[in-house]
C-alpha positions in Angstrom: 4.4 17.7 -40.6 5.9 14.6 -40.8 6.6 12.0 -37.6 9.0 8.9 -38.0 8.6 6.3 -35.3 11.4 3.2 -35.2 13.2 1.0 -33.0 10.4 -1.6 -32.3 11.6 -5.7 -32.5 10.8 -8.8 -30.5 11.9 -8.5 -26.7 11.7 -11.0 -24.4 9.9 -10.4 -21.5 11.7 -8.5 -18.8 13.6 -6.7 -21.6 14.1 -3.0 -22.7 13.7 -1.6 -26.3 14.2 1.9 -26.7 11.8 4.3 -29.8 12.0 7.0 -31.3 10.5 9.4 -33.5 12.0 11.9 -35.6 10.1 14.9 -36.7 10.2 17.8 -38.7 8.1 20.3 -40.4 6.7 21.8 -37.4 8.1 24.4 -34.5 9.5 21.3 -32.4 10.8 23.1 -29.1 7.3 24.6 -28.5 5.4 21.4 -29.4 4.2 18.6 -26.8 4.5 15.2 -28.5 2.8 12.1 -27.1 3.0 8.3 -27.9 -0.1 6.4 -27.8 0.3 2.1 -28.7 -3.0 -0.2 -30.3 -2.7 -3.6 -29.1 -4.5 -6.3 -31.4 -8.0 -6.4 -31.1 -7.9 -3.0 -28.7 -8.2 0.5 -29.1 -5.7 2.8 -29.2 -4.5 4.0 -26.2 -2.2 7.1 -24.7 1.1 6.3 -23.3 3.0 9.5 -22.6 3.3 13.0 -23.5 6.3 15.5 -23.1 6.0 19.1 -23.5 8.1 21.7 -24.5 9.3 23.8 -21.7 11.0 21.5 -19.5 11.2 18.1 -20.7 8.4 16.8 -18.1 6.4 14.0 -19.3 3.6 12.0 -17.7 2.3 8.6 -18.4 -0.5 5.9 -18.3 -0.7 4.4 -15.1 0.2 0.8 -16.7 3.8 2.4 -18.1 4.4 4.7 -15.6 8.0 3.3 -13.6 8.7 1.2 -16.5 9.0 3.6 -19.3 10.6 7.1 -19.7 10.4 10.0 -22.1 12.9 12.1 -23.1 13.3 14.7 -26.1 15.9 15.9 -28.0 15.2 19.6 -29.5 18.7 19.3 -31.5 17.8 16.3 -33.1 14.0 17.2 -33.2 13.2 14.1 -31.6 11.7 12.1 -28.8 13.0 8.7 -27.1 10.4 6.3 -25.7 12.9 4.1 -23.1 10.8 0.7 -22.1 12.2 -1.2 -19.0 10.8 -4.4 -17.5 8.8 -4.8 -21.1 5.7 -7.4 -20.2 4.0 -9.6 -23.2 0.9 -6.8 -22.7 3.3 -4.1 -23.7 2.9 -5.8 -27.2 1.8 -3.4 -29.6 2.6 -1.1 -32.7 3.4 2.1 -31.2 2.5 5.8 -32.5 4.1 8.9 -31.6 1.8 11.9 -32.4 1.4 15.4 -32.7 -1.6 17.5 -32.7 -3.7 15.7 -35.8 -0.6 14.0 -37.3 0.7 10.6 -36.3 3.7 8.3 -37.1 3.7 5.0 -39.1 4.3 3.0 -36.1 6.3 0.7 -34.9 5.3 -3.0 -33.0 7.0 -4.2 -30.4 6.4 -7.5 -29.8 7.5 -9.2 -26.1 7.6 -12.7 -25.4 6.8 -14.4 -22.6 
């Protein structure tokens, strides 16, 4: 199983970045995959999860409006959109599934 997360960068606050994470070596259409983000000094926290049937995700109640996630089963791959970024969206973010995680990627906003 591998899991490639990318797109993070330095946003300014207000702004939009949009991640994803490319996966293979697993049965992708039937898999859920979330995204979880560690902020410095915090734990590691979830941030949404999309399952397989129908593309529905949830979300933390401190993303939820804001960010959207989508997945591709062509291109075995989910898209993390982030609207209205805030500087305590700053983070590396993870996109997991079941015991195997990403590298991560930080996004950093500026207020």
């Amino acid at each position: 199983v591998q899991l490639q997360a990318y797109g993070g960068g330095l946003v300014q606050a207000g702004g939009s970045l949009r991640l994803s994470c490319a996966a293979s070596g697993f049965t992708f259409d039937d898999s859920a995959i979330a995204w979880f983000r560690q902020a410095p000094g915090k734990e590691r926290e979830g941030v949404s999860c999309i399952w397989n049937t129908d593309g529905g995700a949830n979300y933390a109640d401190s993303v939820k409006g804001r960010f959207t996630l989508s997945k591709d089963n062509t291109r075995k791959s989910t898209y993390l959109q982030m609207t209205s970024l805030q500087p305590e969206d700053t983070a590396v973010y993870y996109c997991q599934f079941g015991e195997s995680w990403g590298q991560g990627t930080l996004v950093t906003v500026s207020s």
